[in-house]
Phi, psi and omega in degrees: 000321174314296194309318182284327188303296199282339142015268186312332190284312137027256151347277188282003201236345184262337181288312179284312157341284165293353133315291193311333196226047190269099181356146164251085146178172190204162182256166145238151152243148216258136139197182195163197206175108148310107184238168187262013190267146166208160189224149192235121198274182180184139194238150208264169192060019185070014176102345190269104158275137170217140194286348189070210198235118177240165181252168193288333202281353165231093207217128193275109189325307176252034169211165161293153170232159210263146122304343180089184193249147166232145200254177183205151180234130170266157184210134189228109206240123191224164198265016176159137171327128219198150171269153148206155182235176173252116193251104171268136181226134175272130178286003199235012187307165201063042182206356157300104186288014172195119175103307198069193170292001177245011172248029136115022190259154187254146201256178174277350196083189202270156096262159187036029157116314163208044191267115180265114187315341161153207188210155166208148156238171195248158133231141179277129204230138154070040177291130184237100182238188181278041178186152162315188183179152181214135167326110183239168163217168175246107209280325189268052204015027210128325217251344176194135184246123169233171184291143160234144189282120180344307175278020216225115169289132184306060000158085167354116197088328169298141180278117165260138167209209194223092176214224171219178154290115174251123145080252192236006169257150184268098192244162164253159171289133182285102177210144167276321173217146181226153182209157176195166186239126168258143120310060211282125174248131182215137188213147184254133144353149149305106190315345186300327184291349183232179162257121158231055173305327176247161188299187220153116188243127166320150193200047178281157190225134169207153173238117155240126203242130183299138151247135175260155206226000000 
């Protein structure tokens, strides 16, 4: 019992010490991983959906209206087999007239300074790699993976990626080439919400950028 006493005593007297003397400097570190592997993501049609020309009158004066889904297929081509995810960002973020980005929707822009034109989300369907693979995503940039579901929109800032289930986690896959179908869904504001004296052009934007994991 002594022995624990003066320990302690110790302790408390190297503690106070070191108050007493408290470094004027901190470290920072700098760390990361190079890797020589790269993956080049691509989209068909040059990145573009597009809806063509619709009319103002028929747009439901109080609810949003679907425009319909249109599909686009992304391909993801890498110099070796390697993990990586997708991290999507809306260029138009704030400007989704219903939800926003945490109900995974993405916006249309502006008209006339602060009308928001509407909204789309994507989903991802049917990924075909070199091993089977089913669509996972990450709320945390990586650090925990769940399934998204065929019907389940990709929710902005979130990371996508490709793996499978072991026991009850969710891993992405060491894969080289990938190919998958977005599923774009789009609805324009209750025309009561907007000015359409003039023609008016949709103007959703999103980037999707390879993460190496």
């Amino acid at each position: 019992m002594n022995k624990r006493l003066s320990l302690l005593t110790a302790a408390l007297l190297l503690t106070g010490a070191s108050s007493a003397f408290a470094a004027s400097s901190t470290d920072l570190t700098v760390t990361g991983i190079i890797t020589p592997v790269a993956c080049t993501p691509s989209l068909a049609n040059g990145g573009v959906v597009d809806y063509g020309k619709k009319s103002a009158k028929d747009l439901n004066p109080t609810a949003h209206t679907p425009l319909g889904v249109e599909t686009i297929q992304l391909t993801v081509n890498c110099d070796a087999s390697t993990q990586f995810a997708l991290k999507t960002s809306d260029n138009r973020e704030g400007t989704a007239s219903l939800g926003g980005s945490v109900n995974g929707n993405f916006g249309l822009g502006l008209i006339n300074a602060n009308e928001k034109l509407g909204y789309y989300n994507m989903v991802f369907m049917n990924p075909v790699a070199d091993a089977p693979v089913t669509a996972v995503y990450s709320r945390d940039k990586g650090d925990t993976w769940n399934r998204l579901w065929d019907d389940e929109p990709l929710t902005p800032a979130y990371w996508m990626a490709f793996g499978n289930q072991s026991g009850s986690t969710w891993t992405p896959d060491f894969l080289q080439n990938v190919t998958v179908d977005i599923a774009v869904h789009t609805q324009i504001a209750p025309a009561n919400s907007l000015t359409l004296t003039d023609e008016v052009t949709l103007d959703g934007s999103a980037t999707l950028q390879i993460e190496y994991l």
